[in-house]
Backbone as XML, in Angstrom:
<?xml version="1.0"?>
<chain id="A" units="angstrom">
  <residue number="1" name="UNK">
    <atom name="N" x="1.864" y="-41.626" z="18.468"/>
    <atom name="CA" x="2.195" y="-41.911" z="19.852"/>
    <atom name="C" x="3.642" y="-41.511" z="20.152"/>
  </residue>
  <residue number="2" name="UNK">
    <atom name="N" x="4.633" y="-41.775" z="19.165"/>
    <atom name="CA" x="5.939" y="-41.488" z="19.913"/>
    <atom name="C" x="6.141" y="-40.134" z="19.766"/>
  </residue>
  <residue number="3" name="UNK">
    <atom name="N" x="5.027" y="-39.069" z="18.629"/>
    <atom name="CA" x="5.171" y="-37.534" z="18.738"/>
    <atom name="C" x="5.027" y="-37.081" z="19.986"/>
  </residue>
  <residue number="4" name="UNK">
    <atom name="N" x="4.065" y="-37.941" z="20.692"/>
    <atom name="CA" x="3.635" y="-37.388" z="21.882"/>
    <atom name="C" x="4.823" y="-38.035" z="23.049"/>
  </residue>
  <residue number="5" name="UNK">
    <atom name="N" x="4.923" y="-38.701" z="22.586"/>
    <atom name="CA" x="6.500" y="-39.367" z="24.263"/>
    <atom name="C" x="7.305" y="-38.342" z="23.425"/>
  </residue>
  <residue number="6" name="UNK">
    <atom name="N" x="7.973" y="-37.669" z="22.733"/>
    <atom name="CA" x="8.914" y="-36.738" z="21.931"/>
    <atom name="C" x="8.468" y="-35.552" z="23.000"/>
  </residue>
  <residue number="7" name="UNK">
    <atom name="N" x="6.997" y="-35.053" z="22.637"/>
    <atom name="CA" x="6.874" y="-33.633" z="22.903"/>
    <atom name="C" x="6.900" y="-33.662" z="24.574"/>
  </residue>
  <residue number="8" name="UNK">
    <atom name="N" x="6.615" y="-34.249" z="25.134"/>
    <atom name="CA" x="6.075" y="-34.595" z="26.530"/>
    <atom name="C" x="7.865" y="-34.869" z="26.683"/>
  </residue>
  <residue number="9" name="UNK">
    <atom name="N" x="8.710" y="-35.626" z="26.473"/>
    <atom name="CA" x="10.117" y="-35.074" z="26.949"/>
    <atom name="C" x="10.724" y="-34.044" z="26.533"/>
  </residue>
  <residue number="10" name="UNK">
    <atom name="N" x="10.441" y="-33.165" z="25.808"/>
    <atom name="CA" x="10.840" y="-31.955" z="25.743"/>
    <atom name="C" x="10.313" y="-30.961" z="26.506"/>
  </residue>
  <residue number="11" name="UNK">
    <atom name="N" x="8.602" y="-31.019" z="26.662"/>
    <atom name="CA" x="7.998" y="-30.406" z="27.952"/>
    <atom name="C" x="9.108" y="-30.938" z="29.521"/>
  </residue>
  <residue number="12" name="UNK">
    <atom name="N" x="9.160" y="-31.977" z="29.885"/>
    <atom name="CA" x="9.796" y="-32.461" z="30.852"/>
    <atom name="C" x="11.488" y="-31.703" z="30.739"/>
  </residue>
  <residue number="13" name="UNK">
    <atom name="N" x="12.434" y="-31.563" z="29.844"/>
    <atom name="CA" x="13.225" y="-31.058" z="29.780"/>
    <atom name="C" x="13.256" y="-29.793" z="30.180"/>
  </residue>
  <residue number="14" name="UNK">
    <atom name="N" x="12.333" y="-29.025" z="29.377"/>
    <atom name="CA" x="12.197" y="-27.552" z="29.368"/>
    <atom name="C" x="11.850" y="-27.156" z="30.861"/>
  </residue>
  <residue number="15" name="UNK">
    <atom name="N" x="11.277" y="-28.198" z="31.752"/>
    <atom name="CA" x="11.003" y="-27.647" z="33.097"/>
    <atom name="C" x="11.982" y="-27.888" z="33.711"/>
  </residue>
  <residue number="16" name="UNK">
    <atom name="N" x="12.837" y="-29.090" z="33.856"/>
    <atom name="CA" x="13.860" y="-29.413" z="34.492"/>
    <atom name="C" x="15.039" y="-28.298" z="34.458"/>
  </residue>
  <residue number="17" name="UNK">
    <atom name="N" x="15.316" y="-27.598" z="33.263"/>
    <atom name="CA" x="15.937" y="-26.577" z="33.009"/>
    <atom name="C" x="15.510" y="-25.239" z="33.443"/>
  </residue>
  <residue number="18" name="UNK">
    <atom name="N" x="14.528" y="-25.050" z="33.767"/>
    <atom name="CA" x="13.600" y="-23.876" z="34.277"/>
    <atom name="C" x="13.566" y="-24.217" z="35.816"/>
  </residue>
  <residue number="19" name="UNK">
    <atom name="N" x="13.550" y="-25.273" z="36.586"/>
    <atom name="CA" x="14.057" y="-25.254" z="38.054"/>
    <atom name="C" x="15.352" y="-25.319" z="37.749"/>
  </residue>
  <residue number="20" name="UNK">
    <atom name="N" x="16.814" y="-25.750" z="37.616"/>
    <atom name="CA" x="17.320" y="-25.725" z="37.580"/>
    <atom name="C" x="18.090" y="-24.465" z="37.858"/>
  </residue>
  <residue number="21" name="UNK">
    <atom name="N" x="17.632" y="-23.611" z="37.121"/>
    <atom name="CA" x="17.771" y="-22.154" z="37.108"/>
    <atom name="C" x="17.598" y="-21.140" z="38.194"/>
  </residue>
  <residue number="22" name="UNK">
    <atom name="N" x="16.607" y="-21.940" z="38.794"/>
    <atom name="CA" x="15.586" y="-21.475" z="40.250"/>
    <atom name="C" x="16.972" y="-21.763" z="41.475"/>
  </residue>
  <residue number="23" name="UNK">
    <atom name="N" x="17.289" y="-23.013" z="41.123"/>
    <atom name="CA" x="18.290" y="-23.553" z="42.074"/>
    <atom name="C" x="19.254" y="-22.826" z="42.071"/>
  </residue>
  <residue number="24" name="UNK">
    <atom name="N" x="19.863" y="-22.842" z="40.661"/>
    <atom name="CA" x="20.942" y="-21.848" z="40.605"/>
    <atom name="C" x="21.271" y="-20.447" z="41.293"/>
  </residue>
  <residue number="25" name="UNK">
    <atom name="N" x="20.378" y="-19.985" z="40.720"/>
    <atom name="CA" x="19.966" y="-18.723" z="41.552"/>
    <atom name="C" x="19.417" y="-18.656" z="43.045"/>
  </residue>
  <residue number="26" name="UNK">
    <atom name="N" x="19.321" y="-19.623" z="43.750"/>
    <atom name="CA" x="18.978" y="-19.857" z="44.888"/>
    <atom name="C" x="17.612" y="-19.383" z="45.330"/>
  </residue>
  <residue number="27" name="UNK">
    <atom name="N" x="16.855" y="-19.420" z="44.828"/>
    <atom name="CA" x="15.993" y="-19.209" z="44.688"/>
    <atom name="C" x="14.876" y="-20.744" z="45.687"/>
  </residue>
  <residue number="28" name="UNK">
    <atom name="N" x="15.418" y="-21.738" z="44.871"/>
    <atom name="CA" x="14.814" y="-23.163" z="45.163"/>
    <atom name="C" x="16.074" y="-24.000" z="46.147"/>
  </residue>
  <residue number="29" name="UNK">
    <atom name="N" x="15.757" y="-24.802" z="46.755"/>
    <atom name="CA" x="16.841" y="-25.717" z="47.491"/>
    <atom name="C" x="17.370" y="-27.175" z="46.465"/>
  </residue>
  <residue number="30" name="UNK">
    <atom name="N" x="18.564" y="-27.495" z="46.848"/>
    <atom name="CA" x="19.064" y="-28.970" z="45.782"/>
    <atom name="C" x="17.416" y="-30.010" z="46.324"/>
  </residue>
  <residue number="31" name="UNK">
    <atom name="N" x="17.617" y="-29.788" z="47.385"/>
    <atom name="CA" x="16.032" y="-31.021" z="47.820"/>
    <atom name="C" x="14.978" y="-30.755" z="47.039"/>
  </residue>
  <residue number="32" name="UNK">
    <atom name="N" x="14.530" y="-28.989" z="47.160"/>
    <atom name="CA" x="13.516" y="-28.972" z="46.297"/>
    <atom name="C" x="13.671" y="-29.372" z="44.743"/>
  </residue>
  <residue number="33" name="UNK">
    <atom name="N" x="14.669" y="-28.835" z="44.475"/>
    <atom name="CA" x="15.126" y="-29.475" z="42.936"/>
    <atom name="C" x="14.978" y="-31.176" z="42.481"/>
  </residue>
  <residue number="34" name="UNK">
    <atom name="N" x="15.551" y="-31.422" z="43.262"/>
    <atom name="CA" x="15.511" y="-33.007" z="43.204"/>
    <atom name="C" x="14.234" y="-33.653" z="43.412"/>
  </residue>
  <residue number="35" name="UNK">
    <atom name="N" x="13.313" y="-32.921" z="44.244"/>
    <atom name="CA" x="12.167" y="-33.733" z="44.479"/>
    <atom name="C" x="11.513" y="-33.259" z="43.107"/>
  </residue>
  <residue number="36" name="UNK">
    <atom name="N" x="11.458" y="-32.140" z="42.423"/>
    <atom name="CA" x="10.859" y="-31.715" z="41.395"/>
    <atom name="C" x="11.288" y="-32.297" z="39.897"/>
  </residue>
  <residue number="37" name="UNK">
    <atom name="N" x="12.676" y="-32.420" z="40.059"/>
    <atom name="CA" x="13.342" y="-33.570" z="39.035"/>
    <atom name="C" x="12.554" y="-34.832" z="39.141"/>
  </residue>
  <residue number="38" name="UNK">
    <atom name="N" x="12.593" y="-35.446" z="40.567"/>
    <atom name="CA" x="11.804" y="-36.749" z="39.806"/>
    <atom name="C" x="10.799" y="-36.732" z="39.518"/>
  </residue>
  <residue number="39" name="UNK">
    <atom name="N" x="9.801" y="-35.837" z="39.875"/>
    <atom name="CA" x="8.422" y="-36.166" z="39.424"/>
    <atom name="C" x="8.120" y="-35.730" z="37.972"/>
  </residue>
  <residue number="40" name="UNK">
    <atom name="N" x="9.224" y="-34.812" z="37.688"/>
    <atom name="CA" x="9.027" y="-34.938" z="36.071"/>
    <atom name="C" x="9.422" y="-35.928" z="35.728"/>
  </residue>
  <residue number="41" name="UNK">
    <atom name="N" x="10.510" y="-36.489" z="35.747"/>
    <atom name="CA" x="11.117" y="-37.901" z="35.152"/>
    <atom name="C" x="10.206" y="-38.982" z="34.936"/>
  </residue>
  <residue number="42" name="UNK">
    <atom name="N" x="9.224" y="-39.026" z="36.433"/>
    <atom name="CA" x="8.352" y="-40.210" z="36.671"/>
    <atom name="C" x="7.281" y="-40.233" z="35.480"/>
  </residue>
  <residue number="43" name="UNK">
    <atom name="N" x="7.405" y="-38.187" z="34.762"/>
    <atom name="CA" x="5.904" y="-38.217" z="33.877"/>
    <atom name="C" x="6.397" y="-39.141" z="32.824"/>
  </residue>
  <residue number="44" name="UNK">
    <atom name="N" x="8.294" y="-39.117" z="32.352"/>
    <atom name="CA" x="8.251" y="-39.810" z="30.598"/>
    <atom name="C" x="8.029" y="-40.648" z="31.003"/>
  </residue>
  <residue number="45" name="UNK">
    <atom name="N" x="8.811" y="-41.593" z="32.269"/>
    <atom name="CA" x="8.507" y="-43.201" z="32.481"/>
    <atom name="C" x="7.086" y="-43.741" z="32.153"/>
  </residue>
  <residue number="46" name="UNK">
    <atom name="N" x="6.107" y="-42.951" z="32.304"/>
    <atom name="CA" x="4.704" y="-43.583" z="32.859"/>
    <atom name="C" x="4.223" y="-43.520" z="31.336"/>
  </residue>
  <residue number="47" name="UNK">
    <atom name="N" x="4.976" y="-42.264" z="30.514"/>
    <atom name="CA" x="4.156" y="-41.929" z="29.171"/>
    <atom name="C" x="5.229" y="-43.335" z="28.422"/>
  </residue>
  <residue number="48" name="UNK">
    <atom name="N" x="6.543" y="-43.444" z="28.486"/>
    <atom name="CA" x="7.202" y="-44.196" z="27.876"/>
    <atom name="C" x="6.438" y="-46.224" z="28.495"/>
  </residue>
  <residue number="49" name="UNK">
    <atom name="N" x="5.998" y="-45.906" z="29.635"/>
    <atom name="CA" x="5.598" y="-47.577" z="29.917"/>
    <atom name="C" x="3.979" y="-47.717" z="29.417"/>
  </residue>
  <residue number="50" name="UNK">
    <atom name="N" x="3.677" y="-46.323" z="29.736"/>
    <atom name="CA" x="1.919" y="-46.510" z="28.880"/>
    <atom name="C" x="1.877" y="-46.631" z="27.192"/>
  </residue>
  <residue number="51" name="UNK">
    <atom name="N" x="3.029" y="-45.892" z="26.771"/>
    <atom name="CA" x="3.114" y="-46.374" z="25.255"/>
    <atom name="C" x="3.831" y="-47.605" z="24.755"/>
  </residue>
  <residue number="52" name="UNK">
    <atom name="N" x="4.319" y="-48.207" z="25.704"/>
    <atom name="CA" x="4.609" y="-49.793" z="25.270"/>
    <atom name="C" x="3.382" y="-50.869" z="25.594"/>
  </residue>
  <residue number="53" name="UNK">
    <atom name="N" x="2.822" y="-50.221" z="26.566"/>
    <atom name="CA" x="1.379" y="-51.195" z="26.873"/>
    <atom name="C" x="0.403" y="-51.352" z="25.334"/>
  </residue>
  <residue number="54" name="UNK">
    <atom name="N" x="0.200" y="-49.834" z="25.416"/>
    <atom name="CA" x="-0.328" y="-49.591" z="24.476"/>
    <atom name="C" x="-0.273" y="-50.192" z="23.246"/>
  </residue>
  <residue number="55" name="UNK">
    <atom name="N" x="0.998" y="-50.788" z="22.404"/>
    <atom name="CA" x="1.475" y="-51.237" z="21.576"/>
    <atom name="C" x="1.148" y="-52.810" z="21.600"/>
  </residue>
  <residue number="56" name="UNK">
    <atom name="N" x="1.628" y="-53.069" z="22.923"/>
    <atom name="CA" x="1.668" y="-54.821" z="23.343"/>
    <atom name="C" x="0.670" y="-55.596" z="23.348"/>
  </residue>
  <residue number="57" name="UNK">
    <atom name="N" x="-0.611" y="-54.611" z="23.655"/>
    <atom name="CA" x="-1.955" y="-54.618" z="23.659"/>
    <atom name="C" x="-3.052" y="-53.763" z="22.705"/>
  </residue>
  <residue number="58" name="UNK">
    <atom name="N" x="-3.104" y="-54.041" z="21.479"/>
    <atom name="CA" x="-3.846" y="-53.028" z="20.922"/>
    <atom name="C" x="-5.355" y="-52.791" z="20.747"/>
  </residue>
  <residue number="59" name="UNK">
    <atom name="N" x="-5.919" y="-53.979" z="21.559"/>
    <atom name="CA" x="-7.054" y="-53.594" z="21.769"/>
    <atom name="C" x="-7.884" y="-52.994" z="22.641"/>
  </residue>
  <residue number="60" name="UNK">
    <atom name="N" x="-6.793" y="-52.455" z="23.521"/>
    <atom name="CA" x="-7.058" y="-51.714" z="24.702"/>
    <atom name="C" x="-6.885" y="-49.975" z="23.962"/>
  </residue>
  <residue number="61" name="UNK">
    <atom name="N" x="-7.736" y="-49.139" z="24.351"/>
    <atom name="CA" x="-7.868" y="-47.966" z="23.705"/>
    <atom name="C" x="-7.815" y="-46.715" z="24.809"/>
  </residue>
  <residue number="62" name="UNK">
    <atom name="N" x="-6.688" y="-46.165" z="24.324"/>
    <atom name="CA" x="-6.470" y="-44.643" z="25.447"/>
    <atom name="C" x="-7.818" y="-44.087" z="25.749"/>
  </residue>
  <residue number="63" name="UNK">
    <atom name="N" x="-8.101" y="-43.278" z="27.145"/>
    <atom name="CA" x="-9.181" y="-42.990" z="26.893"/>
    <atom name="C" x="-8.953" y="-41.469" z="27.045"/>
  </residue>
</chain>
C-alpha cells in the first residue's frame, strides 16, 4: 500500500512539473495551473486518507 501512495506521488509530481512547464512557457494560464495543481494534490490526499482507512479498518477490502 504505501508503494502505491509512493508511486501515485511521484505520478502526481511528474504532472505538476509537466504543467508547470506549460505555464512557463505560456502556453497554460497561473488559473489554469492552479486549478490543475489542486486536483492532482486532491488525488495523494484521497490515496493518503483511503490508505489510513484502510489500515484503521482491516476488514474492509479495496475493491
Amino acid at each position: 500500500m504505501l508503494l502505491e501512495l509512493e508511486w501515485t506521488q511521484q505520478i502526481v509530481t511528474d504532472e505538476i512539473m509537466k504543467y508547470k512547464e506549460l505555464l512557463d512557457e505560456g502556453i497554460i494560464t497561473k488559473e489554469e495551473f492552479f486549478v490543475k495543481e489542486e486536483e492532482l494534490l486532491r488525488k495523494i490526499a484521497k490515496k493518503k486518507s483511503n490508505s489510513w482507512f484502510r489500515k484503521s479498518h482491516p476488514f474492509i477490502t479495496s475493491k
